[in-house]
N, C-alpha and C positions, 0 to 999 in steps of 0.2 A: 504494500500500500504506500502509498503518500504521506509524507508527514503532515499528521492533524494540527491544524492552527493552532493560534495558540489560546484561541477559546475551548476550541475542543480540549489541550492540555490544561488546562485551570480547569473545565467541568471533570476530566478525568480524574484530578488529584483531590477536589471536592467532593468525588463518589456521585454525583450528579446524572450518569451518563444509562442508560438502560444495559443490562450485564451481559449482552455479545457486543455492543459497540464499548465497551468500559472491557470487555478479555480483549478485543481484535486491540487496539489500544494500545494493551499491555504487554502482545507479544510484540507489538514494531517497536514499543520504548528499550525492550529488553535488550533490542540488536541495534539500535539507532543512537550513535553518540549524542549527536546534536539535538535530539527528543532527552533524552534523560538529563543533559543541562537545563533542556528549558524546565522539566517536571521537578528537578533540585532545586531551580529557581524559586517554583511555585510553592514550594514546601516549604520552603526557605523563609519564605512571605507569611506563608500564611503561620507559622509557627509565630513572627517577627506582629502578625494583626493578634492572633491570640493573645500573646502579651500585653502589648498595648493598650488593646484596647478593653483589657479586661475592665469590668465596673458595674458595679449592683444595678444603678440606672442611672438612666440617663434623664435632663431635665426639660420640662417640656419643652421650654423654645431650641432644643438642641436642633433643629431642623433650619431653623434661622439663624443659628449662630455658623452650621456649615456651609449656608449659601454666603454669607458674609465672608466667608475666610476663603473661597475658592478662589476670585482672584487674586490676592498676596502670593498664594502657591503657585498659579499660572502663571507669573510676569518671569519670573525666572530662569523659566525651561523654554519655553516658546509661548509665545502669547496669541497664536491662533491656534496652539496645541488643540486645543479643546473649543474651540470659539463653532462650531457646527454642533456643539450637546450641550448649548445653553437654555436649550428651552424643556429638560429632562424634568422626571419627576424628582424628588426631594429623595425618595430609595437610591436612585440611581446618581445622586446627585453625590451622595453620602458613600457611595462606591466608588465614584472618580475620583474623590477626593482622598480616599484610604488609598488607591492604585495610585494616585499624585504622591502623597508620601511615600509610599514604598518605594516605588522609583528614585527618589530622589536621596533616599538613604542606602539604598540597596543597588549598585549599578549595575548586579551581575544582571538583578530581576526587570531594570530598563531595557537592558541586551537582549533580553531573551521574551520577550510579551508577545514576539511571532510576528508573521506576515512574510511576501514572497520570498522575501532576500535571506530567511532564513530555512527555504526550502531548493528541494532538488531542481526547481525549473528555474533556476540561474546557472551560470557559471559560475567555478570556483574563485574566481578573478572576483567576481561583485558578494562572492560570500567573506573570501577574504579583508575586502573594504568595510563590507557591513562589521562584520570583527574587528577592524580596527574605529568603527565605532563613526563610522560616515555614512549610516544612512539615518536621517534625519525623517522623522514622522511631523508629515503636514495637514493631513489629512484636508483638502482640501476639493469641495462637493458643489454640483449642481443638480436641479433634479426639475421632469416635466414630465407630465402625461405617468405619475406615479414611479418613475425609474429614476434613480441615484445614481448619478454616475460622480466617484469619488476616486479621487487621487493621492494614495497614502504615504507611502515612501518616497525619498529620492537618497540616489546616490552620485552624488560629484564627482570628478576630479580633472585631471589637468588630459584627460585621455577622450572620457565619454560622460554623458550625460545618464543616469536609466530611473526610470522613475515606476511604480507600483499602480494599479488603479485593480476597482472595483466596479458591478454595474452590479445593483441596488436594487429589488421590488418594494414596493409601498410596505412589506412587511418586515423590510431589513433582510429579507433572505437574497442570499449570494445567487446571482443570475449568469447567464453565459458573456464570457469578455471578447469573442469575439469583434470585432470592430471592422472586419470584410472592408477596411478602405476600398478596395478595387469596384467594391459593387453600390455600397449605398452612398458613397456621397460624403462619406464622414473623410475628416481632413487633420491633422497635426502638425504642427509648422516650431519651430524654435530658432531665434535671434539673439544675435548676443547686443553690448549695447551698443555697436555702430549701426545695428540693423541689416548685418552680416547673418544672410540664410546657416542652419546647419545642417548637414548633411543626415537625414534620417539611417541610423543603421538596421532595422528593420524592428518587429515587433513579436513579440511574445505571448502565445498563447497555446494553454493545453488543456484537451479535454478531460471538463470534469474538475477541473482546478477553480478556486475562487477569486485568482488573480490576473492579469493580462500585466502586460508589462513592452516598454518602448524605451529604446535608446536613440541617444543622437551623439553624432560622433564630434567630437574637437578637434581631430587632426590635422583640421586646414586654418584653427583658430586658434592656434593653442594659448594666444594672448586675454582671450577672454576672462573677461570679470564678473559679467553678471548676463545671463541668459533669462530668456521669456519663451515659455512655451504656452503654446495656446492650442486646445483643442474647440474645432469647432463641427460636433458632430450633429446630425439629421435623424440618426436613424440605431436603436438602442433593440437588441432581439427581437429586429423583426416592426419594432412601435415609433411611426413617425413623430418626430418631434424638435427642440432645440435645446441642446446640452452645451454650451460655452463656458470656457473657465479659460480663467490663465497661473501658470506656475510660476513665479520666480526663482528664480533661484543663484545664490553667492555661492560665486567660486573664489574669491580671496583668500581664506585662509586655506581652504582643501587645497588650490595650487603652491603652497608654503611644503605640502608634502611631498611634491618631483621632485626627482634627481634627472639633470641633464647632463649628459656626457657628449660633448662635440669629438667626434670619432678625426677630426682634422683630417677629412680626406683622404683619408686609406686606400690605395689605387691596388688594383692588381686588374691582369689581364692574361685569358684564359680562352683559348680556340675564336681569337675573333672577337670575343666580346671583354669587353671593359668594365669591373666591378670598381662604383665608388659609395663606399660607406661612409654614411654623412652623420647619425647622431642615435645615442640609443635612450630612452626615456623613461625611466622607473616610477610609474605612479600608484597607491594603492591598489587599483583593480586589472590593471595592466603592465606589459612592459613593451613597449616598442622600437622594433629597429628599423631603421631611414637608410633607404641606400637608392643608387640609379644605376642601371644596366644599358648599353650602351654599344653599338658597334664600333670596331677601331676603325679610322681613316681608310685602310686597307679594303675591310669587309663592306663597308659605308660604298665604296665607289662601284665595287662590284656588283651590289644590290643594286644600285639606282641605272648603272648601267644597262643589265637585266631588266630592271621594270622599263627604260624607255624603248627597249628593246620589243616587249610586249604591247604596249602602247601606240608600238606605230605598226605593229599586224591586228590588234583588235578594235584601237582607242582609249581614249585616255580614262570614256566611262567606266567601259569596264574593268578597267585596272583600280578605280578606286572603288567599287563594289564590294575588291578583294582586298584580306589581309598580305600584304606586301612589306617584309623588312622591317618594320613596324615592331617586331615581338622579340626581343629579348627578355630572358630572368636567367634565375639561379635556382640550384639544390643544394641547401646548406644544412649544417647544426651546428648547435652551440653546445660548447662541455661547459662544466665546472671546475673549482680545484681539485680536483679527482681525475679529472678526463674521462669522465661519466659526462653519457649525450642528455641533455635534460631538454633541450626543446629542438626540434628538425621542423623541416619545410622544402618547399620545392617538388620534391617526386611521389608520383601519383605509385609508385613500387613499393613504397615507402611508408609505413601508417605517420603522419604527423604527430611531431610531440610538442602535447603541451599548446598548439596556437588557437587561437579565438579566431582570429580572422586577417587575410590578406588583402591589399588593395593597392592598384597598380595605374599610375595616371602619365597617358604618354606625353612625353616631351620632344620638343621642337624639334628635333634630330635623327635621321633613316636610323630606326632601329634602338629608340630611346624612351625608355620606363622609368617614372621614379616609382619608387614602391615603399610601403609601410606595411607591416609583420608584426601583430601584436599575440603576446603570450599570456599565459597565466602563472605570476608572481610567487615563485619558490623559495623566496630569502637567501637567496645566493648572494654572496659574497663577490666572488670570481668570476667570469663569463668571459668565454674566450669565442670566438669566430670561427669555423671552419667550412670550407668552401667544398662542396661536393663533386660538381660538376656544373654546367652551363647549358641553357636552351637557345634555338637562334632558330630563326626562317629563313632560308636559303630562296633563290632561286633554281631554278633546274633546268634540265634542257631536255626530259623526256616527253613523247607524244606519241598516239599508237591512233592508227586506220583503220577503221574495218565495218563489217555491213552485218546491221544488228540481227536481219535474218538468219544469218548464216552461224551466229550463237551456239547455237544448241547442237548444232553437229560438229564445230570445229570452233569451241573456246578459246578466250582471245586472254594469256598471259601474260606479265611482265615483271620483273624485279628491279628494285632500284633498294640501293644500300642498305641487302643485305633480308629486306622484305619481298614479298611473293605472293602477289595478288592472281585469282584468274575472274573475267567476266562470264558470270554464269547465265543473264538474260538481261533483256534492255527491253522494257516494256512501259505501258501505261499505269500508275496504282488502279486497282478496284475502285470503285464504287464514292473517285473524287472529280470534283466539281475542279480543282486546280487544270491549270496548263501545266504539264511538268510530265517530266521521263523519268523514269528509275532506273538506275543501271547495278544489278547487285552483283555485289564481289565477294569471292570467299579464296581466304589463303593462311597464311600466314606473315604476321607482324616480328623483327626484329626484341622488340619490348612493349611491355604496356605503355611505356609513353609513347610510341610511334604514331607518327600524323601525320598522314599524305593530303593537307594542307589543301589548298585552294585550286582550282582547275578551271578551265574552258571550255567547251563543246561546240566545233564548229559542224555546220549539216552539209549536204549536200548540195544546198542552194549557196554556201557563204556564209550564212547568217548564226552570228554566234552568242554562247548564252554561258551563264555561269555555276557552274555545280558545287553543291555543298555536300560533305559528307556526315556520313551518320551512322549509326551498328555500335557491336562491341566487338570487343580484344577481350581474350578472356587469359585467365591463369593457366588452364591446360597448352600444354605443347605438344605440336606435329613431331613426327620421327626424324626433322631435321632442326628441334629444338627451335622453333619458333612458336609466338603466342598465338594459337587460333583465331581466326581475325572471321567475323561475318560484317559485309558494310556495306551501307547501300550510297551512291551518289546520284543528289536529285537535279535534274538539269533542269533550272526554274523559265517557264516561258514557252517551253515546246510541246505542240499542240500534238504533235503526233509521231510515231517511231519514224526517224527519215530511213531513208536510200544506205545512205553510207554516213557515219561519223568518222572525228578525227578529236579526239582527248588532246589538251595540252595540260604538264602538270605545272602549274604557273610555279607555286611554292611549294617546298615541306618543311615542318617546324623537326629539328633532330635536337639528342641528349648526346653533350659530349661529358664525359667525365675527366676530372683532372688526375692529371700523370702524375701530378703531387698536391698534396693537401697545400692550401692556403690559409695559414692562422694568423688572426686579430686580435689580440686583448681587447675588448669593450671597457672592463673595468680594472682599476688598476691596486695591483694585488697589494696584499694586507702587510 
C-alpha cells in the first residue's frame, strides 16, 4: 500500500480507525521507516497533550479565552498558516491550537504531520529537501460550484520550484487531482519578478492518491528571488467552473543553501566532438551539471559540406525537415572518493544512476548542445567526472534502388557500420486515412543505441519525400551477435506504392566510446 496521510497516522495511533483499516495500517508501519517516524511522532505528542493538559476542569469561558490566544501562536510560524480554518467550530478551534503548540515545541512532530513530500510519489531529491526542513505549509484555497481546490506545500530552491495541491468536495473528502491540462482548458503559469516565464517541468499525478503535484524548473533563472505562480483553472472532475489562486513564493534565503562550482572550462575532445564542462550546482533537492557538446572545426566543415551537398539534389526544405549535424552529447558517470559510480547518464545500454532528468538546448553552432543533468543528492563529499564515450550525427553517403514489387521474391539488403538491415515489404498501412508508405525492415542493429537517423525517398516521377523511423532493437542477439532490430520507415506524403524507389540515408547518429577515460574533479577534495 501507500503510505497513509498523516491523518490517517494520528487516527491510527488514537485507535480511531475501524480494525482491518487500523491491522492493514499496522502491517505497512511495521516495514515503512518513514510511517513509524511519523506514528513516534504522534505518540510523542500525544503523550506530551496528556501531560499538559491534564486538569479537573476547565472554566466556562475557556472557549473564549482559546479563540483569543490563536492569533499570538499564529504570527510566529506563518501567518496565513491557518488563515482558511478561521471560521471552525470552537472543538476544532481548541485542536489547532493544541497541534499549534505541539508543533512548535516538538519539531520532530512539525516534520512529520504528512502530506505528499512525505510520500513515495516524489523523488528522493524533494524528500531529501522536505528533511532538510524546506517544504513550507501554505495551505493556500479557492473553491466554486462546491470543489476546493487547495495548495499545500511548496518546496524551493535555487534548482526547481514543486508545490502540493488538493481538489476538495463540499464535504472535505479528497477528490481526483487530475488537472488533464491538455483537455479542459485549465492553465498554470509561474514568473519570477522580472516577469520572466518558467519553464513548467511537468506535473504529478497518481491514481488513487490524494495529492497532485507541479514543478517549474529554475534553470534558465537561477537569479530569481521571488516567483508567482498562478493557476487558472475551468474545469475541477469533470464540474465547470473558476478556481484562480496565486502562490508566492521567496526564494532568498533557500538560495543561501547552493553551492556553485564554476568547473573553469574543462575542455577535452573525443572522436570529433568537443566536451566543455561549465558549472556543477548542489542544491537541496538536486545536483546539476552544465556542460556543451560541440563539433571540432574539423567535423563542423564536413557536416555542412554534406548537408549542402544534399540540399542542392533535394533543396534546402527538405534538409531542414531533417535532423542534420545538429546532435551531439555524451555517456558519462560520476564516482566518489571510493571510485564507486554513484550517478551515470548518456547510454540507453546502460540503467541511469541516480538522474531526475536531462535537458538539452541547441546552440548556434553545426553540431552544438548545451545541456543540464540533474541528480538526486547523496552527501558526497568528492565527485569526480568520467567521460564514457560520445554521440555524433554523421552524414553518409549510402542509397539503395529498387522496385517495391519485386520485394517479396528478391529482398533488398544492406549494411552500413557494422548493422544489417533487409527490406521485407513497402506497402500502404491498413485501415489509415494518412498519405504515407511503410517500408519495414528486419535485421540486425550493431547496439541498442544504433540509429539509422534521417533518410529520403525519391519515386519514380523525381519527387521526393522524407522518412522517419520507428520499431524496436531489442536485447536478444542474431548468431552474428547483433541486437535484433524490427523497424519500420514511414515515407510521409506518398499516396501510393510507386514504380521504383531510390532510399538516400541523409544521416546516422553512432556511439563512439573512449580509448581512454577522461576525468574531472567537480569538487575539490577534502
Amino acid at each position: 500500500m501507500n503510505c497513509p496521510t498523516g491523518d490517517k497516522l494520528s487516527q491510527y495511533v488514537d485507535s480511531l480507525l475501524p480494525s482491518e483499516e487500523h491491522a492493514e495500517i499496522k502491517r505497512h508501519v511495521e516495514t515503512c521507516k518513514s510511517c513509524q517516524t511519523v506514528v513516534s511522532a504522534y505518540q510523542e505528542e500525544q503523550v506530551f497533550l496528556e501531560e499538559t493538559l491534564k486538569t479537573p476542569m476547565l472554566p466556562d469561558h475557556f472557549a473564549d479565552m482559546v479563540l483569543d490566544q490563536v492569533e499570538p501562536y499564529e504570527q510566529p510560524v506563518t501567518k496565513r498558516r491557518f488563515s482558511a480554518w478561521k471560521q471552525v467550530s470552537v472543538a476544532v478551534a481548541g485542536i489547532l491550537l493544541a497541534v499549534g503548540i505541539g508543533a512548535s515545541l516538538n519539531p520532530s512532530f512539525a516534520k512529520f504531520i504528512g502530506g505528499l513530500f512525505s510520500t513515495d510519489q516524489v523523488d528522493n531529491g524533494l524528500k531529501i529537501a522536505a528533511d532538510a526542513g524546506l517544504a513550507e505549509r501554505v495551505n493556500l484555497q479557492t473553491e466554486d460550484q462546491g470543489l476546493t481546490f487547495v495548495v499545500e506545500d511548496v518546496i524551493a530552491d535555487s534548482s526547481r520550484i514543486s508545490l502540493s495541491y488538493k481538489v476538495l468536495n463540499k464535504d472535505g473528502k479528497a477528490m481526483d487531482t487530475d488537472l488533464r491540462f491538455y483537455e479542459s482548458g485549465n492553465t498554470v503559469t509561474a514568473t519570477n519578478q522580472n516577469g520572466q516565464p518558467l519553464e513548467e517541468w511537468g506535473t504529478g499525478w497518481q491514481e488513487g492518491s490524494d495529492y497532485g503535484n507541479i514543478e517549474f524548473s529554475l534553470r534558465s533563472h537561477g537569479d530569481s528571488e521571488n516567483v508567482t505562480i498562478r493557476f487558472d483553472l475551468v474545469e475541477l472532475n469533470g464540474v465547470k467552473g473558476n478556481w484562480q489562486l496565486e502562490v508566492p513564493v521567496d526564494l532568498h534565503e533557500n538560495r543561501k543553501l547552493t553551492k556553485k562550482m564554476d568547473l573553469k572550462n574543462a575542455t577535452g575532445i573525443h572522436h570529433g566532438v568537443q566536451i566543455d564542462l561549465k558549472k556543477l550546482q548542489i542544491a537541496p533537492s538536486s545536483i546539476e551539471l552544465s556542460y556543451e557538446t560541440v563539433f571540432t572545426k574539423e567535423e563542423r566543415r564536413k557536416s555542412e559540406e554534406a548537408k549542402r551537398k544534399f540540399e542542392d539534389m533535394f533543396g534546402k526544405d527538405s534538409m531542414d525537415s531533417l535532423v542534420f549535424g545538429n546532435n551531439t552529447s555524451i555517456a558519462y558517470h560520476i564516482e566518489n572518493a571510493k571510485g564507486d559510480v554513484i550517478y551515470s547518464a548518456g547510454r540507453s545500454t546502460r540503467e541511469e544512476t541516480g538522474l531526475l532528468r536531462g535537458s538539452g538546448e541547441d546552440i548556434d553552432i553545426t553540431g552544438g548542445t548545451a545541456w543540464i543533468d540533474s541528480f538526486v543528492p547523496k552527501g558526497e563529499e568528492q565527485l569526480t567526472f568520467v567521460l564514457d564515450g560520445v554521440y555524433k550525427t554523421e552524414p553518409t553517403d549510402l542509397s539503395l534502388e529498387f522496385k517495391p514489387k519485386d520485394i517479396k521474391k528478391d529482398p533488398v539488403s544492406f549494411s552500413y557500420k557494422g548493422s544489417h538491415l533487409t527490406i521485407k515489404s513497402v506497402k500502404k498501412p491498413l485501415f489509415s486515412k494518412d498519405n504515407s508508405v511503410v517500408i519495414k525492415m528486419e535485421g540486425g542493429m550493431v547496439s541498442l543505441d544504433d540509429d539509422f537517423g534521417s533518410w529520403i525517398a525519391v519515386d519514380d516521377q523525381g519527387n521526393s519525400y522524407t522518412g522517419n523511423f520507428n520499431g524496436s532493437i531489442f536485447d536478444e542477439k542474431d548468431k552474428n551477435g547483433r541486437h535484433k532490430a524490427e523497424l519500420d520507415l514511414v515515407l510521409e506524403g506518398l499516396q501510393e506504392v510507386p514504380e521504383e524507389l531510390t532510399l538516400y540515408l541523409v544521416t546516422k547518429r553512432s556511439y563512439y566510446p573512449v580509448e581512454k577515460q577522461w576525468k574531472v574533479p567537480l569538487t575539490e577534495k577534502e
